[in-house]
N, C-alpha and C positions, 0 to 999 in steps of 0.2 A: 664490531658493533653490529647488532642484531637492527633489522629492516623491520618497522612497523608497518602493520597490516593496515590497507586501507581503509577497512570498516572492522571494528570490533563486534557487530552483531550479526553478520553475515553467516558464520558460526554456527550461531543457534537456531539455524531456521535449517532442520533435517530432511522434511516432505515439504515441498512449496502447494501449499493451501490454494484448492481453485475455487470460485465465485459460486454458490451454491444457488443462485439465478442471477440474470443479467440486469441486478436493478442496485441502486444505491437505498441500502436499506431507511437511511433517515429523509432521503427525497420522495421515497414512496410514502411515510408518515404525512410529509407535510406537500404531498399534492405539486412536488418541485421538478427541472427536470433535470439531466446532468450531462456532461460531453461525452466524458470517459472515465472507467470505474477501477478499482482499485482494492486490493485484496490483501487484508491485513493478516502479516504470516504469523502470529501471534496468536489471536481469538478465530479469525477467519471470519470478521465480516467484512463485506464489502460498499464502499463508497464513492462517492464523484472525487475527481481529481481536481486540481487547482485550476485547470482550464474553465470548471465549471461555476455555477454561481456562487455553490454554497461552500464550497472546499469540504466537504465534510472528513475527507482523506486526513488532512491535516489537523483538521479542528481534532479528529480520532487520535491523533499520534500526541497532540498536545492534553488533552483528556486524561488519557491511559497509557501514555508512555510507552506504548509500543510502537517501537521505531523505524520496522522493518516492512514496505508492501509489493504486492509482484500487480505486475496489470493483469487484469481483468479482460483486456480486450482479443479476440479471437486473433490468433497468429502472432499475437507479440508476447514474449518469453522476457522477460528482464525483471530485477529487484531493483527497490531506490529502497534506500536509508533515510529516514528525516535526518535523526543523530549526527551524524558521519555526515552527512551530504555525500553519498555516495552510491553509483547508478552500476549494474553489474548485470550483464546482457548474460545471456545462457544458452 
């Protein structure tokens, strides 16, 4: 019996995409502010995390279905998966 992979989108993410400024692109529109930010390995924008007010991280993964983000925050290396529910340090 073959062992299934814990995340099947993990995969597709070749170069992990970094934050191209330190802001949540849709909290800078709307004048918002965010905890911590998060970098969609997919398109590569970046947004507030769930700690913050707007979720934008997630509202984006629900949007556009891409499922895959790394943090954004200076010295932290990890992927989460919405998909999968699945967290993979690096």
């Amino acid at each position: 019996m073959m062992s299934q992979e814990p995340c099947t989108h993990l995969p597709n993410v070749e170069d992990i995409k970094k934050a191209k400024a330190y802001e949540c692109v849709e909290c800078v529109k709307t004048g918002s502010h965010w905890m911590h930010l998060r970098t969609c390995q997919t398109c590569g924008e970046t947004h507030c995390c769930d700690s913050s007010t707007n979720q934008h991280a997630t509202k984006h993964y629900h949007a556009s279905g891409h499922p895959v983000v790394s943090s954004a925050e200076p010295g932290e290396n990890w992927l989460w998966c919405y998909a999968d529910d699945f967290f993979y340090p690096f």
